[in-house]
C-alpha positions as CSV (number, residue, x, y, z in Angstrom):
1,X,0.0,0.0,0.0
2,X,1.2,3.4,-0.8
3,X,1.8,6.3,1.5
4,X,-1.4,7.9,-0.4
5,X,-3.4,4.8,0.1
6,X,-3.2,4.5,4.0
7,X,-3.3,8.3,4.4
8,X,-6.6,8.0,2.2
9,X,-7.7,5.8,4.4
10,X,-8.0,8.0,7.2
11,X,-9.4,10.6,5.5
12,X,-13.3,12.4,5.3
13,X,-14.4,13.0,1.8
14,X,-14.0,16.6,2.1
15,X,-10.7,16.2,3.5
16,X,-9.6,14.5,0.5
17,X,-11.0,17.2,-1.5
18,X,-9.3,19.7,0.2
19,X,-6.2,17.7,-0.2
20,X,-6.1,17.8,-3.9
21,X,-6.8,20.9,-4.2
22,X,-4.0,22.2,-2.2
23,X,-1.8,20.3,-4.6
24,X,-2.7,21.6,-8.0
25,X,-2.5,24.6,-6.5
26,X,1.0,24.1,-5.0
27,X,2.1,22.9,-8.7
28,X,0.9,26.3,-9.9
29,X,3.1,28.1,-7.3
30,X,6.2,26.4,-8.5
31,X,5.4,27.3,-12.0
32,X,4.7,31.2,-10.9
33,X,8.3,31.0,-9.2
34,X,10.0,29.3,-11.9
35,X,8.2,32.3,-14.3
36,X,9.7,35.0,-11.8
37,X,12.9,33.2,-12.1
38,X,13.0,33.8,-15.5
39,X,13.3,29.7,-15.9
40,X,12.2,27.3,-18.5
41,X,8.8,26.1,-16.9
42,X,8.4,22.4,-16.6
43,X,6.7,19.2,-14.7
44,X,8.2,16.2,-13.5
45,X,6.4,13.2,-14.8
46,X,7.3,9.4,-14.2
47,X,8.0,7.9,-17.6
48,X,5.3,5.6,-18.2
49,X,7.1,3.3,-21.2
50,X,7.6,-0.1,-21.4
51,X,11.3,0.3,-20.3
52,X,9.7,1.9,-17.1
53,X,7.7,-0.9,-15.8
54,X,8.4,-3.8,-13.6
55,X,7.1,-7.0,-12.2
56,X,7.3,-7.0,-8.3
57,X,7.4,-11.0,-7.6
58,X,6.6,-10.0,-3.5
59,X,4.0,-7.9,-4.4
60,X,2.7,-9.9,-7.2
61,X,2.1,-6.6,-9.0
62,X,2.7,-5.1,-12.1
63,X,4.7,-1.2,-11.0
64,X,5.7,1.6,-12.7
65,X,9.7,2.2,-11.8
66,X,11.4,4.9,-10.9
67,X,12.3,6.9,-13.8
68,X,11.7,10.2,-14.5
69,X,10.9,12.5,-17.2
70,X,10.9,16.8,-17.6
71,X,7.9,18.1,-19.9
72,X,8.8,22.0,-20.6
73,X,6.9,25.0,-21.9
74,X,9.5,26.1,-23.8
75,X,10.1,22.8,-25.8
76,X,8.6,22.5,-29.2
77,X,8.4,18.8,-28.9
78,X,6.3,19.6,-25.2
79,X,4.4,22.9,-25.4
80,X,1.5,21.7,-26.3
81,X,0.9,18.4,-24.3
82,X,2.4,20.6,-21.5
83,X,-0.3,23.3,-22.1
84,X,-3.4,20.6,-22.2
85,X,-1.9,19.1,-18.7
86,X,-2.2,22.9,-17.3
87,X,-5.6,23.1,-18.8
88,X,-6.4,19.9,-17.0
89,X,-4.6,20.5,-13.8
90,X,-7.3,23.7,-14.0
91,X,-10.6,22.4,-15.4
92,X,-10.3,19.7,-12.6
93,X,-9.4,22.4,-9.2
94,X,-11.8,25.4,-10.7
95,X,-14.9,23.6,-12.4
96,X,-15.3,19.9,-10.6
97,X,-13.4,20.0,-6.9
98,X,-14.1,23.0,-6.0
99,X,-18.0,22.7,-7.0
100,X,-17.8,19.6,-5.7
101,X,-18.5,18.0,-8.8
102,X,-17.9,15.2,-11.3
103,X,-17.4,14.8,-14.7
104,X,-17.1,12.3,-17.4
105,X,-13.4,12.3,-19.2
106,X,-15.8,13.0,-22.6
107,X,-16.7,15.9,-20.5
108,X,-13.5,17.4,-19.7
109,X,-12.5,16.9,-23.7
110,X,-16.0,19.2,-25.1
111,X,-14.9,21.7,-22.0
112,X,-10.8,22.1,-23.0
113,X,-11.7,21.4,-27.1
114,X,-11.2,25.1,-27.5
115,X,-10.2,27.5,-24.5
116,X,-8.3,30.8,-26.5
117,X,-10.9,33.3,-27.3
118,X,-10.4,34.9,-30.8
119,X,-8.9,31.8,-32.3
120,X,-10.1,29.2,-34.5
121,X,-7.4,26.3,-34.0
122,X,-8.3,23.6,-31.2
123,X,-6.6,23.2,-27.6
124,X,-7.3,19.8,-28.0
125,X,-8.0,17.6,-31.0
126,X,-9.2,14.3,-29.8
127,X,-10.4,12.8,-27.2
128,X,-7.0,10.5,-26.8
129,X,-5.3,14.0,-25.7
130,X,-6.9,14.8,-23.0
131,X,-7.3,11.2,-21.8
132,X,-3.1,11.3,-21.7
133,X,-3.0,15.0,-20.2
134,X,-5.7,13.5,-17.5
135,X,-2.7,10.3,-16.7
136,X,0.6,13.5,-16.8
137,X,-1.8,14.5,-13.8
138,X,-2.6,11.6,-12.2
139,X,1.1,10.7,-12.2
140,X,2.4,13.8,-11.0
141,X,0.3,14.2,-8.7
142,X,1.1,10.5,-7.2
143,X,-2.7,10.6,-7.6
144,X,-5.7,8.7,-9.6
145,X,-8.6,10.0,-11.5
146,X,-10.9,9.1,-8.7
147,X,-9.9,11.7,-6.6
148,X,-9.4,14.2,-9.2
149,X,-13.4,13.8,-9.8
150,X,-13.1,12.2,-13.2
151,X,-15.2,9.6,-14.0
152,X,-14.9,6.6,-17.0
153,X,-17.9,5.0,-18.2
154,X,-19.3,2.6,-15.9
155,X,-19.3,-1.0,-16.3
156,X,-19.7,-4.1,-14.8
157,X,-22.3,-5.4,-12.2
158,X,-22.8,-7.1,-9.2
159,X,-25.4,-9.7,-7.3
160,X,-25.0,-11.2,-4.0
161,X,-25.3,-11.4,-0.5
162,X,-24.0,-7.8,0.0
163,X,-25.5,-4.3,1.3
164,X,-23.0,-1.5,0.5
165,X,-23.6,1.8,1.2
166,X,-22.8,4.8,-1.3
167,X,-22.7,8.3,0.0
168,X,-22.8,10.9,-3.2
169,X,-22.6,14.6,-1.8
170,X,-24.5,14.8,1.3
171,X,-27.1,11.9,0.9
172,X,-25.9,8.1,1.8
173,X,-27.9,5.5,-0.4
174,X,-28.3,1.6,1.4
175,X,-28.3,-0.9,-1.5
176,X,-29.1,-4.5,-1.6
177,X,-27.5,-6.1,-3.6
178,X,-29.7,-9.3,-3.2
179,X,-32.8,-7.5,-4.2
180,X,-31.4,-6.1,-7.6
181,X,-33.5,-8.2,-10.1
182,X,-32.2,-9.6,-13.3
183,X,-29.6,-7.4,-14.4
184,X,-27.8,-7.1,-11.3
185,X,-26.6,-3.8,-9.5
186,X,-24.3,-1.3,-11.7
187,X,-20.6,-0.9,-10.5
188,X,-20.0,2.7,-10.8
189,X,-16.9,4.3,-12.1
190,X,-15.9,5.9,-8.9
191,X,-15.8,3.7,-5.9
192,X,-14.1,5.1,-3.2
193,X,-17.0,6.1,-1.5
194,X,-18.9,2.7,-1.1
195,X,-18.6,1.1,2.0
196,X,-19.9,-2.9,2.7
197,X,-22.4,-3.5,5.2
198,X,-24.5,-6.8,6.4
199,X,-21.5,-9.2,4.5
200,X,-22.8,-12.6,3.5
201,X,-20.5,-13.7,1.3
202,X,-18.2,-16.6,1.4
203,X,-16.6,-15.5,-2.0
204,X,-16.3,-13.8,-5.6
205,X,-16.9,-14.9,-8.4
206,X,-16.0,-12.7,-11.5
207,X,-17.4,-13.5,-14.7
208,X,-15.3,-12.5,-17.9
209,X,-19.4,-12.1,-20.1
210,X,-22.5,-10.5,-19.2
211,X,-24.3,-14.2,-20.5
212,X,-22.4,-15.9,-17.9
213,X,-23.6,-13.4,-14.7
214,X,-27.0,-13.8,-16.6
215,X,-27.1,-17.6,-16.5
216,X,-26.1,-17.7,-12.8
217,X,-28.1,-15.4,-11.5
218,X,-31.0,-16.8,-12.9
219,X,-30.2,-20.0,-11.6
220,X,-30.0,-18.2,-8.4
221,X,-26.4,-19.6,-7.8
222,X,-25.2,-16.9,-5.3
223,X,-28.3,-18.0,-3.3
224,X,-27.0,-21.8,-2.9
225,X,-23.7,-20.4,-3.0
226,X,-23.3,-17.5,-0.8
227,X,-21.2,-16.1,-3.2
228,X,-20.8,-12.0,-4.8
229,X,-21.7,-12.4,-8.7
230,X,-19.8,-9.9,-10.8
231,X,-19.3,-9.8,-14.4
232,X,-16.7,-7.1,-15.9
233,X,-18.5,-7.4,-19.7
234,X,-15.3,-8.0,-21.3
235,X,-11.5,-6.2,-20.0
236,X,-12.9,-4.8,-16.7
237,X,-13.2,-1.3,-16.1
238,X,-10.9,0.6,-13.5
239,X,-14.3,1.2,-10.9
240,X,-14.9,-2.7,-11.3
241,X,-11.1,-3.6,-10.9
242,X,-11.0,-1.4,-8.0
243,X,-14.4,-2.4,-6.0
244,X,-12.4,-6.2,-6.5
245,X,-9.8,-5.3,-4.5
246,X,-11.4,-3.3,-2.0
247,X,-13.8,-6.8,-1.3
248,X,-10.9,-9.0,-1.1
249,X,-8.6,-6.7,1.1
250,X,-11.2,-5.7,3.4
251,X,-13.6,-7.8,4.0
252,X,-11.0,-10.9,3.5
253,X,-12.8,-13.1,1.4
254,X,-11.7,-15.4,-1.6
255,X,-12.2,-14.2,-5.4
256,X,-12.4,-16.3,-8.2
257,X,-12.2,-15.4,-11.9
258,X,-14.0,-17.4,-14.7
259,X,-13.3,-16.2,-18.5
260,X,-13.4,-18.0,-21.6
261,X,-10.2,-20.7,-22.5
262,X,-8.3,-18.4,-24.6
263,X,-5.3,-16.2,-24.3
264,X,-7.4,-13.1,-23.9
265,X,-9.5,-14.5,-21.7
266,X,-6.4,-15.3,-19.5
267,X,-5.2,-12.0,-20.3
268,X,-8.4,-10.2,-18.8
269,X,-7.8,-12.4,-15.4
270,X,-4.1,-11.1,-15.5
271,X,-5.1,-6.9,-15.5
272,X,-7.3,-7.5,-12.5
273,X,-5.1,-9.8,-10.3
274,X,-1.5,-8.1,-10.6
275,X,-2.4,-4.9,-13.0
276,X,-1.6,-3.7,-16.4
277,X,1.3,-2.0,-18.3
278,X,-1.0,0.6,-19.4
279,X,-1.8,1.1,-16.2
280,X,0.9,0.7,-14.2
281,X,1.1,3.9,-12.1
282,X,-2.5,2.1,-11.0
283,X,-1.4,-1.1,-9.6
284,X,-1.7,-0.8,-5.8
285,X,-4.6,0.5,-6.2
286,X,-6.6,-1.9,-9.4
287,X,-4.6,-5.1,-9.0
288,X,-6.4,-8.1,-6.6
289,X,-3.3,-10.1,-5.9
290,X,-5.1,-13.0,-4.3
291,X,-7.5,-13.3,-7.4
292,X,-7.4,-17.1,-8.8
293,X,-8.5,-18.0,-12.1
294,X,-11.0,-21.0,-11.9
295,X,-11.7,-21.6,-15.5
296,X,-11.5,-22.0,-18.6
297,X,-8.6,-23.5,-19.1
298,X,-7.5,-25.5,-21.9
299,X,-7.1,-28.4,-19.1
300,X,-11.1,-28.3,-19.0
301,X,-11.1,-28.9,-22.7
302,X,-10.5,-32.7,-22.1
303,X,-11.4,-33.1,-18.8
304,X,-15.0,-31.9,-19.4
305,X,-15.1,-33.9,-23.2
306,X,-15.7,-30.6,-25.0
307,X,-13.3,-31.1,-27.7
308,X,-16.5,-31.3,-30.2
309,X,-17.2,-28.0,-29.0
310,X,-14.0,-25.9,-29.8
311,X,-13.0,-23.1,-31.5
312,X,-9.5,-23.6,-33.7
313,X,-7.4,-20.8,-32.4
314,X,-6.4,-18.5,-35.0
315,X,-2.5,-16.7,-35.6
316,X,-3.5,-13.7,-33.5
317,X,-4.5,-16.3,-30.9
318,X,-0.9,-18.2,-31.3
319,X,1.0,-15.1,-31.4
320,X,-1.0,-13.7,-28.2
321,X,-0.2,-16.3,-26.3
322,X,3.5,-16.7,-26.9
323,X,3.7,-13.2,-25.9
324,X,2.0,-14.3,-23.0
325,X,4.0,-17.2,-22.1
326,X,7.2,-14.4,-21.7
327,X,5.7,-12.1,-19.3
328,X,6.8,-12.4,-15.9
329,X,3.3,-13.0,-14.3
330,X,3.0,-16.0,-16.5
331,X,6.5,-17.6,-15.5
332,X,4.7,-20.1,-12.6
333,X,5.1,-23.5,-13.5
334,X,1.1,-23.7,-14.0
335,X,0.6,-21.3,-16.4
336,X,3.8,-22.4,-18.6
337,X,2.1,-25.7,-19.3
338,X,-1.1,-24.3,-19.6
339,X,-0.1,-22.0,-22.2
340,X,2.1,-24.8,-24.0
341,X,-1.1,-27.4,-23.8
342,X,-2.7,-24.4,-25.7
343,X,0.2,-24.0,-28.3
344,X,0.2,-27.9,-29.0
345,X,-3.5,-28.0,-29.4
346,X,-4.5,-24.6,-30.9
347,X,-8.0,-24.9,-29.6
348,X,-10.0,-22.5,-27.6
349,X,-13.4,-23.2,-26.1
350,X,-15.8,-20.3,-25.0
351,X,-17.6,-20.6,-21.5
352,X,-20.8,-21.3,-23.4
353,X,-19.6,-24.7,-24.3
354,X,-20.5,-25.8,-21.3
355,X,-24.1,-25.5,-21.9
356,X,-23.8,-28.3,-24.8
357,X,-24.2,-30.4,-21.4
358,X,-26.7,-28.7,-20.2
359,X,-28.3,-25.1,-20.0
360,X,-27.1,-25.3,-16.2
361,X,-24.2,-27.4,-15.9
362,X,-22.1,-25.1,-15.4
363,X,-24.4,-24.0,-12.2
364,X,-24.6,-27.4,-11.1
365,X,-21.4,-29.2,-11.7
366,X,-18.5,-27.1,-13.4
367,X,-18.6,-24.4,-10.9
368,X,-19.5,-26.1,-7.6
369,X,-16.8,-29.0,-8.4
370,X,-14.2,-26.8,-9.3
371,X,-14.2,-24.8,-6.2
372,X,-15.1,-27.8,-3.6
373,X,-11.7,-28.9,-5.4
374,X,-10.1,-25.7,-5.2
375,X,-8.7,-26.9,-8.9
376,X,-7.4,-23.1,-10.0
377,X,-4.6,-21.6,-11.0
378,X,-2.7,-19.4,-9.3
C-alpha cells in the first residue's frame, strides 16, 4: 500500500478534496516561481514506457519504476501536451473540486476542445489527448482519477449477499445487492466512496461475459452459493477492478475469476489480479493479488469432453499467447504448461460450451466442483 493509500484511508471525503486541491494549486506556485525566475517552466512526470515498468514478484504486481521525465513550456516537442496538462490541472481544481462535482473524461475533452478566445485552432484535437493530459496528472500528482473527480464509463455489475452503502454529496444511499433483479446492480466508475455492510458472502466470483452473470443469476447460484456475482463485460473497467480489490482486502474473502479458454480471456484475469502496463502507475490500487482463475482453461477442454465444442485458435490467438508465455506474471510452472497445452492443441473453447451439457451445468457441476476442489490456478 502506498503512502497515499493509508493516508486515504484515514481521511473524510472533504478532507480528501481539500487535499487535492491544495496540490494543483501548490504545482501552480512552483510554476509562478520558476516564471519569476525567468526559468524554462516544466513538470516532473514518471516515464510511463515499457522500459519503465516492472514485475514486483513479493507484491505480485505489475509497478511503474522509478524513472523520470521533464515536460517543458518552452520545448517545441512539449508545449502543447504541457499546455493541455495545465488546462487539466485547471478544469479539474476550478470547475469539478471545487463545486464539488464530477465529470465524465468525454466531458472534460468538449470543455478544454477550444479555450483561446479569438482563435479558431483547437486546444485539444481528440479525445485520446486529453485522456493522456488526465494520466501527466494523475502521475504527478502520485494521484488517480478518482480523486481528481473524473469519472470513465461505468461498467460491470454485481449480485449477491452484500449491502454497500454509497454516499454521493450529502445523501448516503443503502443498497441491496440481493434484491437487484435480473440485471444485477451497476458498478459505478468511482468507488471510493462505497462502503460494505450486512457481508454474507463466502466469496467472488468474476465472470469475464455478461451471459455468464445472466445464467447464474437466474439460476439463483449466489443464493445456494453465498457467493458475490460480478461480471466485468469484457476487460474490466478501473471502478470494477478497484471495488475487486477493495472486497478481497477488506472484508478478506476469496475471489475467483471465470473467463473464456483463450489467451485473452487469460489476459483479462491477469489486469485484475497483478495490473496492467497501461496502467501501471494504477497497480496498488486496481490489481487483486489474491484473485485465482477458476476456468476456462485449456485443461477443461478434455477433462469436461468438450473437444467437439472448440474453436480452432487462430494466428492472432498463437502469437497472443507466446507473448503471454514471456511475461513475468505467466512464468509459474502452471501457467507455462497451460499455455504450452494451448500451443500444442490450438483450440480455444468459450464458457458457453458448457451449456452443450446442459443449459445449467455449469451451475450445477463445473462451478460447484471446481471450487469444492479448489482446482485453480494461481
Amino acid at each position: 500500500m502506498t503512502k497515499t493509500e493509508n493516508k486515504s484511508k484515514t481521511q473524510t471525503p472533504e478532507e480528501k478534496r481539500e487535499e487535492m486541491q491544495t496540490k494543483i494549486s501548490q504545482l501552480g506556485s512552483e510554476l509562478v516561481k520558476e516564471v519569476d525566475a525567468g526559468d524554462n517552466l516544466h513538470i516532473d512526470i514518471p516515464v510511463r514506457g515499457s522500459a519503465n515498468v516492472l514485475f514486483d514478484e513479493k507484491q505480485k504486481k505489475i509497478l511503474l519504476g522509478d524513472k523520470m521525465s521533464k515536460r517543458y513550456l518552452f520545448n517545441v516537442a512539449h508545449a502543447r501536451r504541457f499546455m493541455q496538462t495545465m488546462l487539466v490541472a485547471s478544469y479539474v481544481k476550478k470547475d469539478l473540486l471545487e463545486n464539488n462535482l464530477t465529470a465524465t473524461l468525454r466531458d472534460l475533452y468538449y470543455a478544454k476542445k477550444r479555450t483561446i478566445k479569438g482563435f479558431k485552432e483547437d486546444t485539444i484535437d481528440e479525445q485520446k489527448e486529453s485522456d493522456l493530459a488526465i494520466v501527466d496528472l494523475e502521475v504527478a500528482m502520485d494521484s488517480f482519477r478518482e480523486r481528481l473527480h473524473l469519472r470513465a464509463e461505468p461498467k460491470g455489475r454485481m449480485a449477491g449477499d452484500l449491502t454497500v452503502l454509497d454516499r454521493v454529496r450529502n445523501k448516503v444511499d443503502s443498497i441491496d445487492l440481493s434484491r437487484m433483479g435480473s440485471g444485477g446492480w451497476a458498478v459505478p466508475s468511482i468507488v471510493e466512496q462505497i462502503e460494505f455492510k450486512d457481508v454474507g458472502i463466502e466469496y467472488v466470483l468474476v465472470a469475464e461475459k455478461n451471459a455468464i452473470f445472466d445464467r447464474l443469476n437466474e439460476d439463483g447460484y449466489w443464493k445456494k452459493n453465498k457467493c458475490l456475482l460480478m461480471t466485468t463485460a469484457g476487460q474490466a473497467a478501473r471502478g470494477a477492478r478497484r471495488l475487486l480489490q477493495r472486497i478481497s482486502t477488506e472484508l478478506k474473502i476469496p475471489c475467483y475469476c471465470l473467463t473464456d479458454s483463450d489467451p485473452y480471456g487469460w489476459y483479462i484475469y491477469s489486469t485484475m489480479k497483478y495490473g496492467s502496463m497501461a496502467l501501471a502507475h494504477e497497480s496498488n490500487r486496481l490489481g487483486c493479488p489474491d484473485l485465482k482463475f477458476l476456468g476456462m482453461s485449456t485443461s477443461d477442454i478434455e477433462h469436461y469432453d468438450l473437444r467437439n465444442v472448440t474453436i480452432k485458435a487462430k494466428e492472432v490467438d498463437i502469437k497472443r499467447a507466446e507473448e503471454m508465455k514471456a511475461y513475468a506474471w505467466f512464468k509459474s510452472k502452471e501457467w507455462q504448461s497451460e499455455i504450452n497445452l494451448f500451443l500444442e492443441k490450438k483450440l480455444k473453447a468459450e464458457i458457453q460450451a458448457l451449456s452443450s451439457k446442459s443449459l445449467q451445468y455449469i451451475s450445477n457441476s463445473y462451478l460447484p466442483e471446481k471450487i469444492k476442489n479448489q482446482d485453480f490456478l494461481p
